[in-house]
PAZAPA-4460 file (N, C-alpha, C; in steps of 0.05 Angstrom, whole numbers, plus 32768, in hexadecimal, padded with zeros to 4 digits):
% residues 262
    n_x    n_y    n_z   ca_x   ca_y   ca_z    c_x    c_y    c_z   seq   type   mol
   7EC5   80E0   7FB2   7EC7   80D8   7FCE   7EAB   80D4   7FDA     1      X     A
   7EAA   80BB   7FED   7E8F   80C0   7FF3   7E92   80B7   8011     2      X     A
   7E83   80BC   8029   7E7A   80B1   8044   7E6A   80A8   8045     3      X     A
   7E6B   8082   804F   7E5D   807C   8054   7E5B   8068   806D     4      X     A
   7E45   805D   806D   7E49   8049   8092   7E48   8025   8082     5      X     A
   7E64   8029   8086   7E6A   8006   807B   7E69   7FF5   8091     6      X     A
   7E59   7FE0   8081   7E59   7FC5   809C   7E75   7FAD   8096     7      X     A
   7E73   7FA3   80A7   7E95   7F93   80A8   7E84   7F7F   80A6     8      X     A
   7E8F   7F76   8092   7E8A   7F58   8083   7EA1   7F3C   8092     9      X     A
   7EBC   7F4C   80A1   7EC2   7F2F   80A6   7EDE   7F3D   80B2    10      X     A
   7EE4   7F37   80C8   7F03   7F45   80CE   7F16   7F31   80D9    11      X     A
   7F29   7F2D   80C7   7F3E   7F14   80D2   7F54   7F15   80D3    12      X     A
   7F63   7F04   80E6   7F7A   7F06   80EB   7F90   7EFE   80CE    13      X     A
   7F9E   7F04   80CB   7FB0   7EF1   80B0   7FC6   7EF3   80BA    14      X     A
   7FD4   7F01   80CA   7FEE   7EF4   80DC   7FEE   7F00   80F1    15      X     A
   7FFE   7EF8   810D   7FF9   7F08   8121   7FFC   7F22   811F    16      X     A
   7FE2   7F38   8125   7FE8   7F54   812A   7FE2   7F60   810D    17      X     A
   7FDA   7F4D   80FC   7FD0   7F5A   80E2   7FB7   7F50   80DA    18      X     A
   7F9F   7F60   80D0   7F85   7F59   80CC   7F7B   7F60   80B3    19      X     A
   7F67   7F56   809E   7F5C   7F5A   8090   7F42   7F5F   8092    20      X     A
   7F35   7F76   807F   7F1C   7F7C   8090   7F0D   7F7E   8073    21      X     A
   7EED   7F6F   806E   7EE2   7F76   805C   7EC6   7F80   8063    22      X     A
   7ECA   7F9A   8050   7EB2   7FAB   8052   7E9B   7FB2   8039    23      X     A
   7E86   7FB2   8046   7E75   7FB0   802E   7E6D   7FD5   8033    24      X     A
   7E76   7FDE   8011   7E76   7FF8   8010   7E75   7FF9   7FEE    25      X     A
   7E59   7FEF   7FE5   7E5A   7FF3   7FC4   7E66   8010   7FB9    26      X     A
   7E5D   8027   7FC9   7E65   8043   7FB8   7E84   8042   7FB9    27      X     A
   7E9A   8039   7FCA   7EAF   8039   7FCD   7EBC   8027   7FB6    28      X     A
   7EAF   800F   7FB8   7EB9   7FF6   7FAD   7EB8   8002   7F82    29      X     A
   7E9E   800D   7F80   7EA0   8011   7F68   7EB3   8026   7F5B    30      X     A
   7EC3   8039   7F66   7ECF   8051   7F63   7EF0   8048   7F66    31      X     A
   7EF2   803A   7F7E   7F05   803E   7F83   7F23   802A   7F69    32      X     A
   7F37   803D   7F6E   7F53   803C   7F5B   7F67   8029   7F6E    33      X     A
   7F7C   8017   7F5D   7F91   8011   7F74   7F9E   8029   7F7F    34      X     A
   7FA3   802D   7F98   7FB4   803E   7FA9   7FA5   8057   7FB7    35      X     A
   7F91   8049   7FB0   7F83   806C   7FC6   7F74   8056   7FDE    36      X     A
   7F71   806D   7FEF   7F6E   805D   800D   7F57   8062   8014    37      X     A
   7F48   8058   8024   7F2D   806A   803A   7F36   806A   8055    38      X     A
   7F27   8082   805B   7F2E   808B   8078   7F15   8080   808A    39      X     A
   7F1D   8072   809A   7F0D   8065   80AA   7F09   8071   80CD    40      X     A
   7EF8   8078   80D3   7EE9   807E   80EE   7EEB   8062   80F8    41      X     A
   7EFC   8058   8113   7EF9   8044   811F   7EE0   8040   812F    42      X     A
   7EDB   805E   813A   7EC8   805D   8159   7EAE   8078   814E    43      X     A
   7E96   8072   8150   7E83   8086   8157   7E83   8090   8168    44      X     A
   7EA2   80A4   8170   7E9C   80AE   818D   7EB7   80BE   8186    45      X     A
   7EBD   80D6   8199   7ED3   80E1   8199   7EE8   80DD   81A1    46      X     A
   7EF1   80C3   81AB   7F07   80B5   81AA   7F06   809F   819B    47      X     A
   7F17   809B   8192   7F2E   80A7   817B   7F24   80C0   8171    48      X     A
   7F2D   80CF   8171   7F23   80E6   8163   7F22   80ED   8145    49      X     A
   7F40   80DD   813B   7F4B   80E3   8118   7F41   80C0   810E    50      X     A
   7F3A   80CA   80F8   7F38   80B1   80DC   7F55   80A3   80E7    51      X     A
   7F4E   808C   80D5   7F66   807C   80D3   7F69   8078   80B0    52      X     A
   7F80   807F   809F   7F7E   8076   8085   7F8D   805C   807F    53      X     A
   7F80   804F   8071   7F84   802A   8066   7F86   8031   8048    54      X     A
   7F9D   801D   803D   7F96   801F   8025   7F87   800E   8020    55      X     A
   7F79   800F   8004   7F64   7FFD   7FFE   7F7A   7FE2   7FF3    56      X     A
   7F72   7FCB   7FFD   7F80   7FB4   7FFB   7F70   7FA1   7FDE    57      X     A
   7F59   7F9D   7FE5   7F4E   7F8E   7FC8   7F2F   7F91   7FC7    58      X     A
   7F23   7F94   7FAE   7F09   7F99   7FAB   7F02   7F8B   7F9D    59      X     A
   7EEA   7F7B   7FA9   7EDB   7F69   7F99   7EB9   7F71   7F9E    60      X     A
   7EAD   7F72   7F83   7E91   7F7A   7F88   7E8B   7F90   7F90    61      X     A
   7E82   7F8D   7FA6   7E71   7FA8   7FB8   7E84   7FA8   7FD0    62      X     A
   7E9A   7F9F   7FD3   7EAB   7F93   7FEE   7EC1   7FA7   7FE4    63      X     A
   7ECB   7FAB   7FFA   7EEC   7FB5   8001   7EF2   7FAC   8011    64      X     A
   7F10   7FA7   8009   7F23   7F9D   802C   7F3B   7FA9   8032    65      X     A
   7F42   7FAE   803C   7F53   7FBE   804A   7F68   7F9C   8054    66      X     A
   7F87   7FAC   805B   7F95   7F97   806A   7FA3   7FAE   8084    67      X     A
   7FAE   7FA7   809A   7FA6   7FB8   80A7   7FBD   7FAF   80C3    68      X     A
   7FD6   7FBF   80C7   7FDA   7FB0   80E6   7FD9   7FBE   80FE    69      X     A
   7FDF   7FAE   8115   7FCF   7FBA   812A   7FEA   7FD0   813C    70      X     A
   7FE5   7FE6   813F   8005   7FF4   8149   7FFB   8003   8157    71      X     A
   7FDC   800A   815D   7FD3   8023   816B   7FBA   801A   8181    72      X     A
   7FB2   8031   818F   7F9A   8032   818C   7F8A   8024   8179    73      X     A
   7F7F   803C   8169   7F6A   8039   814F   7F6F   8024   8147    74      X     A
   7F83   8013   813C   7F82   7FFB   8130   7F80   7FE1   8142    75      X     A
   7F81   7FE5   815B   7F74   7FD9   8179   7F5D   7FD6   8173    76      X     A
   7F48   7FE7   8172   7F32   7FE9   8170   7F26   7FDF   8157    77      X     A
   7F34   7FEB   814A   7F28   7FD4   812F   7F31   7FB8   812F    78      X     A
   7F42   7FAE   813A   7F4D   7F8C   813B   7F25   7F84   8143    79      X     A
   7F22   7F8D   8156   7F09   7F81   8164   7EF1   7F84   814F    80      X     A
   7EEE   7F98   813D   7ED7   7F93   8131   7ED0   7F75   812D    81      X     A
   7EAD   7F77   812C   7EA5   7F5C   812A   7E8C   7F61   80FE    82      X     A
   7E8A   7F4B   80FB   7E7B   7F4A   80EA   7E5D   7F53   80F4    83      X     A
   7E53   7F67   80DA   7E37   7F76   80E3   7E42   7F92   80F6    84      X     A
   7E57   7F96   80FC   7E5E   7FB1   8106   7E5B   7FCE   80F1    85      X     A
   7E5D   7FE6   80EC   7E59   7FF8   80DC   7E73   800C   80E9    86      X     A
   7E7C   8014   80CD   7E97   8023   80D1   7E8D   8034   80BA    87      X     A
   7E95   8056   80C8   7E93   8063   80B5   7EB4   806D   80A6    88      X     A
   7EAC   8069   8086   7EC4   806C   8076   7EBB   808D   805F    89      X     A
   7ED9   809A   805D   7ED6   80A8   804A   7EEB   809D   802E    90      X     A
   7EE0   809B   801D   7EEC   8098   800D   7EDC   8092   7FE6    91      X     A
   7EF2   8088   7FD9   7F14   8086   7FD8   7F20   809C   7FD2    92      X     A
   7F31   809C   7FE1   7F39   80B4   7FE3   7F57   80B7   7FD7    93      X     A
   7F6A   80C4   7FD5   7F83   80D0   7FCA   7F86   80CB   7FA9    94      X     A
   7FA1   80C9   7FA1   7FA7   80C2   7F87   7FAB   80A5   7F82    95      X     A
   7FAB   809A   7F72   7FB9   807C   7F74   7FC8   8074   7F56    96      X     A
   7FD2   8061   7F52   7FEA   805F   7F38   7FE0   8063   7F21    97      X     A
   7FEC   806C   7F1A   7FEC   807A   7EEF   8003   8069   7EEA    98      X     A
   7FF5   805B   7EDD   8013   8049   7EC6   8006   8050   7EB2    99      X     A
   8021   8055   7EA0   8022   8058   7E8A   801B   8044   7E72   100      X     A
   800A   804B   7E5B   8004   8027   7E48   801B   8020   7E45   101      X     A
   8037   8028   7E40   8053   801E   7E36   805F   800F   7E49   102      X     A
   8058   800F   7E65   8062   8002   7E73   805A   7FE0   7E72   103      X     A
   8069   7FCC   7E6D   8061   7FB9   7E71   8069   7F9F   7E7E   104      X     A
   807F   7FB0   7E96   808E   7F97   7EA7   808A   7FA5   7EBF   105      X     A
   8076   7F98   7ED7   8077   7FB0   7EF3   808B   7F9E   7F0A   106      X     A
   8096   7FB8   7F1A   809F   7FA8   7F2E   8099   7FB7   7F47   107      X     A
   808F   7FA9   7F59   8082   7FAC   7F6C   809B   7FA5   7F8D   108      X     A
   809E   7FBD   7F9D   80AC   7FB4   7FB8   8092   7FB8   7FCB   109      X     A
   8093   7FA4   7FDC   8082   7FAC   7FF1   8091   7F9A   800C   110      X     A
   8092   7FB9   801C   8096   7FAE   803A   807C   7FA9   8051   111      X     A
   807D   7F92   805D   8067   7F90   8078   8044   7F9B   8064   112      X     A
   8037   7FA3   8072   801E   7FAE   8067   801D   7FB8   804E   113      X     A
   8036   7FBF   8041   8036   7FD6   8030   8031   7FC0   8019   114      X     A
   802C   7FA8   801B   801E   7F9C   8004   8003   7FA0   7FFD   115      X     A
   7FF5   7FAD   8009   7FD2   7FB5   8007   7FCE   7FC1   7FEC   116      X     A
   7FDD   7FD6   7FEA   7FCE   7FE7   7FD1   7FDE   7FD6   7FB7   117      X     A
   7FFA   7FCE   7FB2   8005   7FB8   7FA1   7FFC   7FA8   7F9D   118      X     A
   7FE8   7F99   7FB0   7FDA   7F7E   7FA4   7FBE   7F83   7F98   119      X     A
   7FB2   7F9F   7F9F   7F98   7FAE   7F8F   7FA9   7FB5   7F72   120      X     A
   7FC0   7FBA   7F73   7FC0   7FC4   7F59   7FC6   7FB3   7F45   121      X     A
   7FD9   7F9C   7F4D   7FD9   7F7E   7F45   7FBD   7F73   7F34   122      X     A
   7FB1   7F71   7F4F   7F97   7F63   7F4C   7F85   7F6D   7F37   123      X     A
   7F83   7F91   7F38   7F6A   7F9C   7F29   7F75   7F9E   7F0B   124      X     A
   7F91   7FA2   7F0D   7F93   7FAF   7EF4   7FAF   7FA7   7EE2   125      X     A
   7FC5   7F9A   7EEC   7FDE   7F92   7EE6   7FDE   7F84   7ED4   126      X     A
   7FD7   7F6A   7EE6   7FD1   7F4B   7EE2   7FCC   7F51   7EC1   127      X     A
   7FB7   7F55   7EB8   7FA6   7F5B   7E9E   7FC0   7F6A   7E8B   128      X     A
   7FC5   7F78   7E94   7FD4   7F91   7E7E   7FF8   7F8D   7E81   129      X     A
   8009   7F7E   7E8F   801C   7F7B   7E8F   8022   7F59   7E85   130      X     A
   8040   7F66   7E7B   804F   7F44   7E6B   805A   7F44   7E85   131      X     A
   805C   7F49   7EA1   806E   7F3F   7EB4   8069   7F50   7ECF   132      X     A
   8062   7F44   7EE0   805F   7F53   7EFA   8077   7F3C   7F0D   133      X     A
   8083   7F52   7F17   809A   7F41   7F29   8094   7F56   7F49   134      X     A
   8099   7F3A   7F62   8091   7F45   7F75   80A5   7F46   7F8B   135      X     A
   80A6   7F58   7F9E   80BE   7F5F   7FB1   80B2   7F60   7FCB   136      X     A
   80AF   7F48   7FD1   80AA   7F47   7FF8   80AF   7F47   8006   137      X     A
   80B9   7F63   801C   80C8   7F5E   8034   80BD   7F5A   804F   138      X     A
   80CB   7F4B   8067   80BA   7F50   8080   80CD   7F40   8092   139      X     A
   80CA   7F44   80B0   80DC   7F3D   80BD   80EA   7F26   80BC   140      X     A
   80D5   7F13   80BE   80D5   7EF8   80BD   80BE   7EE3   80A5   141      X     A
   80BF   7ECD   80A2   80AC   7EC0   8093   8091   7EC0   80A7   142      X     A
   8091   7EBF   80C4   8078   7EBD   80C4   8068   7ED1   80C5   143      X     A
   8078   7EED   80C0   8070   7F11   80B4   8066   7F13   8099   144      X     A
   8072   7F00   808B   806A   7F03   8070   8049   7F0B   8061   145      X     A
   8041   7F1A   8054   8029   7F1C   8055   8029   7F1D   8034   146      X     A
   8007   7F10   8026   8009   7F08   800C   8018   7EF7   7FFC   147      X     A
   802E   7EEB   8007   8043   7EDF   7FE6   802D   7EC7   7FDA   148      X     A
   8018   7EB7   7FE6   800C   7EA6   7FDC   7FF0   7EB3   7FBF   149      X     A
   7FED   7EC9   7FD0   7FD4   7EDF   7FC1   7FE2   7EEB   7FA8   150      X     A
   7FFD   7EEF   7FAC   800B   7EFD   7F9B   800D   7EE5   7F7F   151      X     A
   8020   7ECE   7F8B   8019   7EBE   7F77   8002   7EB3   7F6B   152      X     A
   7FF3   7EB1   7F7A   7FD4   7EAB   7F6F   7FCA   7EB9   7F59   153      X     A
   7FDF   7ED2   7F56   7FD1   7EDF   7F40   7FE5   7EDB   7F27   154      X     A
   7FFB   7ECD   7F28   8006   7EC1   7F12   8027   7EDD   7F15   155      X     A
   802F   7EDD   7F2A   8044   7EF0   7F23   805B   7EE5   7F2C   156      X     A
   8070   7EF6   7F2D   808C   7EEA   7F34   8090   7EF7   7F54   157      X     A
   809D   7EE2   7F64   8095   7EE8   7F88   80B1   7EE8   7F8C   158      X     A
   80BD   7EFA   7F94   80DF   7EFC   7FAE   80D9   7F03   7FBE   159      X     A
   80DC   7EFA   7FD1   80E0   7EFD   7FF6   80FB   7F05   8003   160      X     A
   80F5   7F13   8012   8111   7F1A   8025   8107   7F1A   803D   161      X     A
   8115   7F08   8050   8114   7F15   8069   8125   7F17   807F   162      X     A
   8126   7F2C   8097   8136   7F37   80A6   8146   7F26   80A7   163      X     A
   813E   7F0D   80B9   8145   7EF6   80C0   814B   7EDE   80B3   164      X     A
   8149   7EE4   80A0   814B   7ED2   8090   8146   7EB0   8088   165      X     A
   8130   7EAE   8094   811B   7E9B   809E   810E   7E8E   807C   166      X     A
   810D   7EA8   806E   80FB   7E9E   804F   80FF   7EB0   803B   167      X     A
   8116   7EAA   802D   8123   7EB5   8010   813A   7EBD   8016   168      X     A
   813E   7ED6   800A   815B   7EE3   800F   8158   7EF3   8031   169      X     A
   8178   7EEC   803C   817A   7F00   8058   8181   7F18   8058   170      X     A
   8166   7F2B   8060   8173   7F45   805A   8151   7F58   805C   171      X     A
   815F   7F6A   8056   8142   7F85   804A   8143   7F82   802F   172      X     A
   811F   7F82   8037   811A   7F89   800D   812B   7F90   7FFF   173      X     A
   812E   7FA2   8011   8137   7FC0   7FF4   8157   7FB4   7FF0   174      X     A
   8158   7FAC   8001   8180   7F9B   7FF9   8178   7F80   7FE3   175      X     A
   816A   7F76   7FD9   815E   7F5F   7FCE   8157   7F6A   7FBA   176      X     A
   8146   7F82   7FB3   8149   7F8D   7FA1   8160   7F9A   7F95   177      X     A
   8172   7FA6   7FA8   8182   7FB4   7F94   8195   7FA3   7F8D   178      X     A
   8198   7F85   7F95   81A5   7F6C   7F86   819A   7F69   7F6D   179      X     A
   817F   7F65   7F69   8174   7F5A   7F54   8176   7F7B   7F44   180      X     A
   817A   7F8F   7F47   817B   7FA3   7F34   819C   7FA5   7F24   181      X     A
   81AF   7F9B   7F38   81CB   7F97   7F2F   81CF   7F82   7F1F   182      X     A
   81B8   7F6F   7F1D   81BA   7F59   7F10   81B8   7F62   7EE6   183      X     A
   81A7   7F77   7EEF   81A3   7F85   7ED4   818C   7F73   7EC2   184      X     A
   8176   7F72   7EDB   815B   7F6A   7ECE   8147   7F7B   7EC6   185      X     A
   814D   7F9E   7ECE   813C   7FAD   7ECE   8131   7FAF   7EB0   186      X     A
   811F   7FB2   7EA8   812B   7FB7   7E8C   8116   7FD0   7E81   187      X     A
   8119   7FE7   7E67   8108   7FFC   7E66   80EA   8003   7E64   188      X     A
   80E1   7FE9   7E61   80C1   7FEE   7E67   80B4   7FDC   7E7D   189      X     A
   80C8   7FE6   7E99   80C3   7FE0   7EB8   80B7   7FFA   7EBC   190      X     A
   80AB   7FF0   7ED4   809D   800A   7EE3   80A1   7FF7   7F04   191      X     A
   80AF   800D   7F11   80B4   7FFF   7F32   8099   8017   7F48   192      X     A
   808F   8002   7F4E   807F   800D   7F66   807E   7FFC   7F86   193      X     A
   807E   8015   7F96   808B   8007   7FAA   807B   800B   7FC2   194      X     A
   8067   800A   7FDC   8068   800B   7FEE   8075   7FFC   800A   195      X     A
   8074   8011   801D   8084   7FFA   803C   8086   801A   804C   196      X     A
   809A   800E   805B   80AB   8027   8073   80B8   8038   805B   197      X     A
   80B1   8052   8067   80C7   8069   805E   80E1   805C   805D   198      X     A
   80F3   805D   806F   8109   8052   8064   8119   803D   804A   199      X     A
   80FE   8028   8042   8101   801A   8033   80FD   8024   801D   200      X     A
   80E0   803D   801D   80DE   8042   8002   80F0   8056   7FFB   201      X     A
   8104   8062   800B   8117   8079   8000   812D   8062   7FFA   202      X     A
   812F   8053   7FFF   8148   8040   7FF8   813D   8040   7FD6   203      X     A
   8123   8031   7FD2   8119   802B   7FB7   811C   803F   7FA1   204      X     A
   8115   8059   7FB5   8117   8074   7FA5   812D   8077   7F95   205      X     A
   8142   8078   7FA3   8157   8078   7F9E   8171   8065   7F89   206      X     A
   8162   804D   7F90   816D   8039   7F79   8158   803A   7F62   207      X     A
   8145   8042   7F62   813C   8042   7F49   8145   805E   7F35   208      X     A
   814B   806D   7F47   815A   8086   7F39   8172   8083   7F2D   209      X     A
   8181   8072   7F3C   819A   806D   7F38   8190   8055   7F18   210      X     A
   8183   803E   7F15   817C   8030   7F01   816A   8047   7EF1   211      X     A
   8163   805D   7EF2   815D   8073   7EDF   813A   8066   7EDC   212      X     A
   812F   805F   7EE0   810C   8052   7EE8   80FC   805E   7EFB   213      X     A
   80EF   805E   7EE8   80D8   806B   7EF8   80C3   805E   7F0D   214      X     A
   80C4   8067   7F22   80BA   805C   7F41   80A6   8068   7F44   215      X     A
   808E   805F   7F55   8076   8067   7F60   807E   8058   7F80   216      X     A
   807D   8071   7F94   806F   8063   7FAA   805F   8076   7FBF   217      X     A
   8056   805F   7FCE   803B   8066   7FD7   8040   8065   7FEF   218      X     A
   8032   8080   7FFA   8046   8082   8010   8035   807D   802C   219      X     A
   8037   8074   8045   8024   8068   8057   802E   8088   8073   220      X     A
   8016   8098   8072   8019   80AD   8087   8004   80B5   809C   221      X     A
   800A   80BD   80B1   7FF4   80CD   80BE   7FE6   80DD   80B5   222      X     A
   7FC5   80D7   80B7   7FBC   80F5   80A5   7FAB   80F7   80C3   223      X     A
   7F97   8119   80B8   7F8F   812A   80C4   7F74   8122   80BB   224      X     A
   7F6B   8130   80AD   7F4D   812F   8097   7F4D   811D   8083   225      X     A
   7F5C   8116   8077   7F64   8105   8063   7F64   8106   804A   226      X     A
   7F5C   812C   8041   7F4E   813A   802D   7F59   8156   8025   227      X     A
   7F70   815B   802F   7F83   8169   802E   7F7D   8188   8037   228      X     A
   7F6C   8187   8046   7F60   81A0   8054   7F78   81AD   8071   229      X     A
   7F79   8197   807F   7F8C   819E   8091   7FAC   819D   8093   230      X     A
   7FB0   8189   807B   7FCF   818B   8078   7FE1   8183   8091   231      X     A
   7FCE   816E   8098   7FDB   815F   80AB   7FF7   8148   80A9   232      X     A
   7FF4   813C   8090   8009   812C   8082   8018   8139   806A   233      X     A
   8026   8150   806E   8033   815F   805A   8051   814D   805C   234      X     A
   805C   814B   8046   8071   8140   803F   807E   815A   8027   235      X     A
   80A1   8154   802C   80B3   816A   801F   80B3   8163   8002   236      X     A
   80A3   816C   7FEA   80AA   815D   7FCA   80C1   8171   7FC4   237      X     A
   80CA   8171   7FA5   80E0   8177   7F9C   80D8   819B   7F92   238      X     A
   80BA   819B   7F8D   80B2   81B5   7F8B   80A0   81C2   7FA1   239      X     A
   8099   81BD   7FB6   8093   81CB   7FC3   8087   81B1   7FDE   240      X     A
   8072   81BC   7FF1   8063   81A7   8001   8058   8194   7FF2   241      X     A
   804D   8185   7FF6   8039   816D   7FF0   802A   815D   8006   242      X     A
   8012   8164   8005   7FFE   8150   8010   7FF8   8132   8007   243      X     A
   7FFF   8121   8018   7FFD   8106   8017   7FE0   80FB   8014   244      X     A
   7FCD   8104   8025   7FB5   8100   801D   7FAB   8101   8001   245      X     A
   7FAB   8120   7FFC   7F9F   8128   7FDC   7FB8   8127   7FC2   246      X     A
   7FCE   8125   7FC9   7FE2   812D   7FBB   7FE8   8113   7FAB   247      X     A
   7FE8   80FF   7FC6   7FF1   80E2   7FC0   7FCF   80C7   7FCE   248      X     A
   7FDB   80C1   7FD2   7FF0   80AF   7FE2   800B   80A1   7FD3   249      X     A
   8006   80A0   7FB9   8017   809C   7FA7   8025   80B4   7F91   250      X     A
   8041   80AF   7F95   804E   80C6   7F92   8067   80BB   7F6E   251      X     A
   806E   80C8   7F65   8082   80C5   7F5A   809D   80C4   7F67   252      X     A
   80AA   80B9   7F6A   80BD   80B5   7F7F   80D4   80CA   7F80   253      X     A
   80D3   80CC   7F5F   80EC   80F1   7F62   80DE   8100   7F65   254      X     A
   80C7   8100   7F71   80B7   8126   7F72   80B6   8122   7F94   255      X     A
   80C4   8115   7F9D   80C5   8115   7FBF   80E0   811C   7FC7   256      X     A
   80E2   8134   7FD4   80FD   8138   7FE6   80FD   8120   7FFE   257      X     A
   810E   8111   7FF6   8114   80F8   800B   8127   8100   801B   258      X     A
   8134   8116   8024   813B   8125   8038   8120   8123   804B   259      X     A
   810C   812E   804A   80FE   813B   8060   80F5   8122   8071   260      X     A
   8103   8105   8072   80F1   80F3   8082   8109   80F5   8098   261      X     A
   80FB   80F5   80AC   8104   80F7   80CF   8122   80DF   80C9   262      X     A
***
């Protein structure tokens, strides 16, 4: 883990209310794994008071980028960064995916934002080592959609769902997926990994248990420190607490009591 004062290389819009931000942060950029995040200081000042954690979205070079939408405060404040601004980050920070060498078909769900750390893991490390990456996009509408062009750009297989049914199948991901799992395409050297809303990923959880596969997901929470000191983002696992910061952000999906979400 390291702190440092990164300058913003470029911060843009990519659909309304969602921004991409690239930061020049070589010590970050060289270390960091798909699925671990940095905790980012919006303001040099005591308001905001708490980090904000991003997962890391894609690394090229000495650069990181983060994808990022706007729902608060803190992410108010960051919409405005300008290029040549300095943001202090700690990171990379948490756990991020362990695939197995046997695995060699991935499938990926991602709701709204929760495509950030899936398209780092795509990008850094999939692409290369899998006979098949298949992709699961959900979001309100088509003009919510975020990545399906990036996604294919990297040579994979793209399904869309949305609410409204504006662009692919009408419905929630996770109902689009559990079609295509009844279809009986899963097959034994899949590995399903999933980020989005809690709700979606306990849906995933759950049908992949039921298809007997093994799931990774990554879970998007409020933290405290971001370092597992305060135990601000504790979540219920199957053996005891778990810290989302240090524990995860990426979890095995049966070592989570999916009871304990509100």
């Amino acid at each position: 883990m390291r702190q440092v004062k990164s300058e913003v290389l470029f911060n843009r819009k990519v659909i309304s209310g969602c921004f991409v931000m690239g930061l020049y942060c070589p010590e970050i950029a060289r270390s960091a794994e798909p699925g671990q995040f940095v905790h980012l200081r919006v303001e040099d000042r005591e308001e905001p008071l708490l980090r904000r954690p991003f997962s890391i979205y894609r690394v090229e070079n000495e650069k990181i980028e983060i994808l990022y939408k706007v729902v608060g405060r803190g992410t108010k404040i960051l919409s405005r960064k300008r290029r040549g601004e300095k943001i202090d980050l700690l990171g990379p920070l948490g756990k991020g995916f362990k695939i197995d060498s046997t695995v060699k078909r991935l499938i990926l769900v991602a709701g709204g934002v929760g495509v950030a750390p899936l398209y780092f893991l795509t990008s850094r490390w999939a692409i290369a080592k899998m006979r098949e990456v298949i992709v699961f996009l959900g979001a309100e509408s088509k003009e919510r959609l975020l990545c399906e062009e990036e996604f294919k750009g990297l040579g994979t297989k793209v399904k869309v769902a949305t609410e409204n049914g504006s662009r692919g199948f009408k419905g929630l991901i996770s109902d689009l997926f559990a079609k295509w799992l009844s279809s009986g395409q899963l097959l034994s050297e899949s590995l399903i990994c999933a980020c989005g809303p809690l709700p979606m990923l306990r849906k995933i959880a759950s049908l992949s248990k039921r298809s007997k596969a093994v799931c990774y997901v990554s879970l998007e929470q409020r933290m405290g420190c971001g370092i597992g000191a305060c135990r601000g983002c504790i979540i219920r696992g199957k053996n005891g607490y778990l810290r989302v910061c240090k524990d995860g952000p990426v979890f095995n999906a049966q070592d989570i009591d999916w009871n304990w979400m509100p």
